[in-house]
Backbone as ProteinMPNN parsed JSONL, in Angstrom:
{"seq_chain_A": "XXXXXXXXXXXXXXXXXXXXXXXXXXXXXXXXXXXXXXXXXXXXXXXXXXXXXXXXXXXXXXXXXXXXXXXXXXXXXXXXXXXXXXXXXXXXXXXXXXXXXXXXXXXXXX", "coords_chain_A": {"N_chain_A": [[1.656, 18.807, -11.738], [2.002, 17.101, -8.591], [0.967, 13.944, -7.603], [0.699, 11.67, -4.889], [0.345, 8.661, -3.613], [-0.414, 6.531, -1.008], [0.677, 3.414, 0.481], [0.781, -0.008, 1.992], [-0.387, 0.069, 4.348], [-2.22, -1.466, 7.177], [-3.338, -3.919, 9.565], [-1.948, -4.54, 12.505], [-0.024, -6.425, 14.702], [0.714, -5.382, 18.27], [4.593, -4.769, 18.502], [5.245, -5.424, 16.059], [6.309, -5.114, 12.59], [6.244, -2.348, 10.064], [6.057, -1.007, 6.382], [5.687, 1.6, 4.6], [4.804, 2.752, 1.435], [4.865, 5.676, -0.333], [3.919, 6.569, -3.863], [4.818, 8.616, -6.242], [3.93, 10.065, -8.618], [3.908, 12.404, -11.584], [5.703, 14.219, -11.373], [9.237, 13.964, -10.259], [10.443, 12.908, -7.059], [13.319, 12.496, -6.64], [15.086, 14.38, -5.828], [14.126, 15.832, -3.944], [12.528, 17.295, -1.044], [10.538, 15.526, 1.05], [7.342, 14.498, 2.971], [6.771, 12.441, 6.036], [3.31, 12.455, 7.563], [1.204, 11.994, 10.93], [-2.195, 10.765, 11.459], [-4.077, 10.432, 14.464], [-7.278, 9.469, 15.224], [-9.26, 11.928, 16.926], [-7.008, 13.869, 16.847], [-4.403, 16.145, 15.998], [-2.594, 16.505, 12.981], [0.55, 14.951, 13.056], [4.089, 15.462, 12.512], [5.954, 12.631, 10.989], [8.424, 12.011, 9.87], [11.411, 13.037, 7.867], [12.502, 13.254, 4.636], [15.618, 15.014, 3.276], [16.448, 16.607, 0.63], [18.612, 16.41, -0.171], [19.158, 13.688, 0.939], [19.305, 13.574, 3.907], [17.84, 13.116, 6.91], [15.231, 13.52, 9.241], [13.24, 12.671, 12.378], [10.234, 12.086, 14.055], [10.1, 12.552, 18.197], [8.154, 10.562, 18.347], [8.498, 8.258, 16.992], [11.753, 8.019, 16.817], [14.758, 6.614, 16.552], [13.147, 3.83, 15.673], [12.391, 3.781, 13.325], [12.608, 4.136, 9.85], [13.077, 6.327, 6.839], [13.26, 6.249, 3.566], [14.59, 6.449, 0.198], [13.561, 5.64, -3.057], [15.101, 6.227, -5.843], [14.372, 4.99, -8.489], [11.851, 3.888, -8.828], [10.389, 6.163, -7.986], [9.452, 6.565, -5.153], [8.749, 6.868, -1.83], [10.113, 5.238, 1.134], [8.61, 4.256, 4.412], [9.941, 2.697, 7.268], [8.485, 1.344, 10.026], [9.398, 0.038, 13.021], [8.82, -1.971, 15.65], [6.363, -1.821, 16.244], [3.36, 0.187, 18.066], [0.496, 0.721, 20.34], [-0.38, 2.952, 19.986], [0.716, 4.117, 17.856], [-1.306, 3.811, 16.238], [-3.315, 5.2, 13.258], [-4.256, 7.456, 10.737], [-1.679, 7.496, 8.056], [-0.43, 10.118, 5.96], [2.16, 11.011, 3.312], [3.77, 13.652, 1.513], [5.052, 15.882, -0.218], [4.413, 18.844, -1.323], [1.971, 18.222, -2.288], [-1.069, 16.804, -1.135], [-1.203, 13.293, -0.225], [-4.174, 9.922, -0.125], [-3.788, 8.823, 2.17], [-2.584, 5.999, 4.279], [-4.449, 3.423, 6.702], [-3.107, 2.564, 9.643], [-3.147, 0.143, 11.929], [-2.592, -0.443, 14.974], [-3.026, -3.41, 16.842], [-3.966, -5.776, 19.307]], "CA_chain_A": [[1.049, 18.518, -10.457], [2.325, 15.86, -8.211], [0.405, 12.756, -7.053], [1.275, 11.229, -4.154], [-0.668, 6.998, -3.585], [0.209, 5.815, 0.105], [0.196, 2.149, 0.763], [1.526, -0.658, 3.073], [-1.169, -0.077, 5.943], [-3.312, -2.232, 7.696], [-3.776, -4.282, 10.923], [-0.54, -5.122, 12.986], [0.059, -6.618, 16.493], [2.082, -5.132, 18.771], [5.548, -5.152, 18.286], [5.432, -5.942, 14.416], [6.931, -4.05, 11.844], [4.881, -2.246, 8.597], [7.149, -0.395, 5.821], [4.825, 1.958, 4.19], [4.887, 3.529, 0.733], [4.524, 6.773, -1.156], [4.346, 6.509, -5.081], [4.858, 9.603, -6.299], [3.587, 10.826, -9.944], [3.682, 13.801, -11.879], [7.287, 14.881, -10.758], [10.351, 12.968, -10.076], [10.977, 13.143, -5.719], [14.377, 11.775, -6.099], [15.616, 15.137, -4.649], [13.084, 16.724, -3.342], [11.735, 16.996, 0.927], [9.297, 14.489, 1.389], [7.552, 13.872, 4.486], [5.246, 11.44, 6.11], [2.962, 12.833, 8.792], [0.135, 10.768, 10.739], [-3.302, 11.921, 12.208], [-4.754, 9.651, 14.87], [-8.542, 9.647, 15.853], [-9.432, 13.37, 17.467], [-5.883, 14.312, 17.079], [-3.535, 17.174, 14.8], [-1.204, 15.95, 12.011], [2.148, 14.948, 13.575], [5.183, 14.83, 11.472], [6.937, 11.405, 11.448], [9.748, 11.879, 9.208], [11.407, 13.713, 6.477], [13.577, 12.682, 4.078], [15.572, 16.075, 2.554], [16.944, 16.197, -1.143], [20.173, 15.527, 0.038], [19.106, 12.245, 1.717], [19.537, 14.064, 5.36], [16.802, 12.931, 7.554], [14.509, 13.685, 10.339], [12.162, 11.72, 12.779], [9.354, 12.856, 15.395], [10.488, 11.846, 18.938], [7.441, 9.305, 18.925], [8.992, 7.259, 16.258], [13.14, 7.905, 16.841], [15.223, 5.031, 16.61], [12.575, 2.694, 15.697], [11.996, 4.312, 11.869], [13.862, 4.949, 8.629], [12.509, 6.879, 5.939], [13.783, 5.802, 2.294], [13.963, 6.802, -1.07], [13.715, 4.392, -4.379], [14.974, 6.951, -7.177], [14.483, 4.209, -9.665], [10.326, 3.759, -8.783], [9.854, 7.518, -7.534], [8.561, 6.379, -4.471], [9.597, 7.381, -0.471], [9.123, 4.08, 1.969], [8.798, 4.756, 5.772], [9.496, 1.691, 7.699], [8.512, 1.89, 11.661], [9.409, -1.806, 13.9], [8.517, -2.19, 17.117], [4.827, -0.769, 16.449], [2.661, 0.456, 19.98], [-1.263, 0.99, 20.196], [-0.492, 4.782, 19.966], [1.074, 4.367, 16.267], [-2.798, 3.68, 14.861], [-3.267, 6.718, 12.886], [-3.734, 7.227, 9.285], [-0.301, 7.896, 7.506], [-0.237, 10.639, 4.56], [2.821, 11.712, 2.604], [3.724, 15.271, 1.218], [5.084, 17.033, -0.938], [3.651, 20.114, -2.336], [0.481, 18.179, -2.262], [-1.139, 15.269, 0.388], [-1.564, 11.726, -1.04], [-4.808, 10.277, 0.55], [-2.912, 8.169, 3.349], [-3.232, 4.824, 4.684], [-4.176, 3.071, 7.855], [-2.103, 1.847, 10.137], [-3.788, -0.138, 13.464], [-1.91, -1.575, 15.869], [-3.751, -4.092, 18.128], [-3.711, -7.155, 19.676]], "C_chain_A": [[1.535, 17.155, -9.973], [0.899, 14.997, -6.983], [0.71, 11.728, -6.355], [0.302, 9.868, -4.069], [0.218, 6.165, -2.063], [-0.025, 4.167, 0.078], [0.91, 1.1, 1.666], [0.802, -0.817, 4.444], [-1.788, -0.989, 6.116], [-3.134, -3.103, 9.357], [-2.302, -5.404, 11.156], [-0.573, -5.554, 14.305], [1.282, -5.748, 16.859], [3.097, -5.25, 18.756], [6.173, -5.245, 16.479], [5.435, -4.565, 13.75], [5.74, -3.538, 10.352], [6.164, -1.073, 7.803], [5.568, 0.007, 4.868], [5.526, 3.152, 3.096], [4.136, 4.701, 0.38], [4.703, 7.026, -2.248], [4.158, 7.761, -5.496], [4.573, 9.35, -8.189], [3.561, 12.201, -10.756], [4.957, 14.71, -11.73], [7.875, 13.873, -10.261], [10.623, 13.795, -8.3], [12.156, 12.897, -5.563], [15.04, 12.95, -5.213], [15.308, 16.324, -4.72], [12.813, 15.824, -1.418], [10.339, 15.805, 0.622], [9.019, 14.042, 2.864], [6.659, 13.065, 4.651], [4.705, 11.778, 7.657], [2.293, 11.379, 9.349], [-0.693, 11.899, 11.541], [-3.857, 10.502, 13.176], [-5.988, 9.956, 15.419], [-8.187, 10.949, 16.961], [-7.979, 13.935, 18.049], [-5.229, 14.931, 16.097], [-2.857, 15.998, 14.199], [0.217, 16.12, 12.778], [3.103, 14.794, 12.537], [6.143, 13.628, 12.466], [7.769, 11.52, 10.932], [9.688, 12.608, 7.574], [12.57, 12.591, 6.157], [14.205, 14.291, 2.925], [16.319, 15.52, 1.224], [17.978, 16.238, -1.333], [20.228, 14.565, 0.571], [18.836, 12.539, 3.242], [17.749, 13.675, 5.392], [16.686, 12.92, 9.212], [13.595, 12.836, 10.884], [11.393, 12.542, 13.945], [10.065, 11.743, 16.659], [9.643, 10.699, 18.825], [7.915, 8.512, 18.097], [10.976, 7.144, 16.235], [13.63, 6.68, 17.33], [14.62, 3.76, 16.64], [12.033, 2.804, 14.129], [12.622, 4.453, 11.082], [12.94, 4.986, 7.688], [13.711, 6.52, 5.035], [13.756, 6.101, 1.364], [14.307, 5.741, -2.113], [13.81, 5.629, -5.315], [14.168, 5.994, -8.473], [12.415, 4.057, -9.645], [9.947, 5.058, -8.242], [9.046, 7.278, -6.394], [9.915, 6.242, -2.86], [8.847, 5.987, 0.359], [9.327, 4.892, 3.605], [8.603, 3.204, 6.375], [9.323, 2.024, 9.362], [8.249, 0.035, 12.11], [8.702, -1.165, 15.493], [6.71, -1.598, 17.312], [4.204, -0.791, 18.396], [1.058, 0.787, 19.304], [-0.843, 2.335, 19.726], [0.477, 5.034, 18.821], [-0.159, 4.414, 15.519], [-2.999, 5.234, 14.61], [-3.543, 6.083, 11.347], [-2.585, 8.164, 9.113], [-0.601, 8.485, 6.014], [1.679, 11.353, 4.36], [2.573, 12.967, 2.351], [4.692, 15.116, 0.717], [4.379, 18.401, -1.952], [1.848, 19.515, -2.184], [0.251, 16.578, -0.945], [-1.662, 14.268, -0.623], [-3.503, 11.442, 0.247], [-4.972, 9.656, 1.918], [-3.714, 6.578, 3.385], [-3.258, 4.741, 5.958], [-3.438, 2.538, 8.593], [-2.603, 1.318, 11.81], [-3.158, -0.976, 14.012], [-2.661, -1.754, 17.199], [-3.826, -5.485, 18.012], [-4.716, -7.998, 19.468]], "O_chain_A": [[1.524, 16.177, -10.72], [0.252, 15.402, -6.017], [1.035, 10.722, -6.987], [-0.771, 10.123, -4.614], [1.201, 5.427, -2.127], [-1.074, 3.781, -0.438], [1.9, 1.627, 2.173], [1.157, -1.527, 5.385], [-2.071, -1.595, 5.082], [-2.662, -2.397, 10.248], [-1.825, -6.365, 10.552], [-1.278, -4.898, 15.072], [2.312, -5.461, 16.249], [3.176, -6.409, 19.163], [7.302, -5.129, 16.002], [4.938, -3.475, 14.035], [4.804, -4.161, 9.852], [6.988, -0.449, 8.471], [4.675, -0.773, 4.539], [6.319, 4.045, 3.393], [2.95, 4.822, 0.686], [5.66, 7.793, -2.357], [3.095, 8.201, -5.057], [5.104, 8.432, -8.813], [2.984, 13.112, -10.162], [4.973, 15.901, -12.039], [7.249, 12.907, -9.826], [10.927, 14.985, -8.218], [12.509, 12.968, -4.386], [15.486, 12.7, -4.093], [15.757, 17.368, -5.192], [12.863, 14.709, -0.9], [9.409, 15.705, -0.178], [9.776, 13.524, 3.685], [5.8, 12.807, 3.808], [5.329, 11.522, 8.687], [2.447, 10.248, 8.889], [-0.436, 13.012, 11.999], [-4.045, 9.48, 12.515], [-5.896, 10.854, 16.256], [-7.173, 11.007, 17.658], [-7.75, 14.318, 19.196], [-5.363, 14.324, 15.034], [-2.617, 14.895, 14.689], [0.809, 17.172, 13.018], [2.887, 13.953, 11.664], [6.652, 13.56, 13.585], [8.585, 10.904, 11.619], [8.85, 12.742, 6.683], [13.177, 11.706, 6.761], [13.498, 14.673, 1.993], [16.647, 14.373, 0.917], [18.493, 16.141, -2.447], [21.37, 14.222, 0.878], [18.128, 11.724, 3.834], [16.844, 13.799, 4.566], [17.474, 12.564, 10.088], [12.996, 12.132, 10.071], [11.888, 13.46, 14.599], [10.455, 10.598, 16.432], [10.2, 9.656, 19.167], [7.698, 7.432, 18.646], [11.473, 6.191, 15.635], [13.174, 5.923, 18.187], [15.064, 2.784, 17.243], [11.268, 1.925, 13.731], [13.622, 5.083, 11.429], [12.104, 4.1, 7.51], [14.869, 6.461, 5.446], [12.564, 6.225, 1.087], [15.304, 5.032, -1.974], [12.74, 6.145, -5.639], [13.417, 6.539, -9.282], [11.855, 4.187, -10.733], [8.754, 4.984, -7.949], [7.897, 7.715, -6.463], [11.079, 5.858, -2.746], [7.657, 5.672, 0.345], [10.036, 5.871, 3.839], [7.591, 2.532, 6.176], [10.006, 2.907, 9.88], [7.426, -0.809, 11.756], [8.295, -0.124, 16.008], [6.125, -1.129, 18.288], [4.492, -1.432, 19.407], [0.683, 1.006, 18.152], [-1.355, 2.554, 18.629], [1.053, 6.122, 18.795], [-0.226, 4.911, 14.395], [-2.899, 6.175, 15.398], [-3.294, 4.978, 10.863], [-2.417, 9.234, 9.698], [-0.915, 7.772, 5.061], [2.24, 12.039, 5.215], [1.545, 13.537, 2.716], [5.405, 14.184, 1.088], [4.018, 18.53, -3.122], [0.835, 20.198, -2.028], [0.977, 15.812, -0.312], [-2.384, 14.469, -1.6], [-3.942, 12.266, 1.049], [-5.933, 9.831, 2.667], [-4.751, 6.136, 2.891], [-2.551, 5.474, 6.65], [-2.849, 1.665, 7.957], [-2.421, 2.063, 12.773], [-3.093, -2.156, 13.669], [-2.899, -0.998, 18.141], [-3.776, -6.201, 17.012], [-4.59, -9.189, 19.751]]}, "name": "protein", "num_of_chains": 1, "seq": "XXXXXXXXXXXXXXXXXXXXXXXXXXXXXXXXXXXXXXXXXXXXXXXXXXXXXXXXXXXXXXXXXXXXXXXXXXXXXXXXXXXXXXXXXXXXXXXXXXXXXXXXXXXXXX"}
């Protein structure tokens, strides 16, 4: 069984950057899909980014060209960094694979 542990969230101003992990346990992600959705207050799970198990990666338009998803073989763990944050990034952020980690926050405000 894999065990996903998000971390890196918390309270950002506008503009400022947050690089947010996913430690993975229980199974090695080095190449394996991994993604990182987000959910914001009375809103669905969006996907923000994959990373596939050939490295190839994906982004949701609301985060393109302002995101890179990462992998650390060596610590089993996927980072997601997003710059330029906006009010309408606050959300909590969970990981995936096979199973959901139990995400972190992420609030951007001034």
């Amino acid at each position: 069984q894999v065990q996903l542990v998000e971390s890196g969230g918390g309270l950002v101003q506008p503009g400022g950057s947050l690089r947010l992990s996913c430690a993975a346990s229980g199974r090695a992600v080095s190449s394996e899909n991994v993604q990182w959705y987000r959910q914001a207050p009375g809103k669905g799970r969006e996907l923000v980014a994959v990373i596939g198990h050939l490295g190839t990666t994906l982004y949701g338009d609301s985060v393109k060209g302002r995101s890179t998803i990462s992998r650390d073989n060596a610590t089993n763990t996927v980072h997601l960094q997003i710059n330029n944050l906006k009010p309408e990034d606050t959300a909590i952020y969970y990981c995936n694979h096979m199973y959901w980690g139990q995400g972190t926050q992420v609030t951007v405000s001034s």
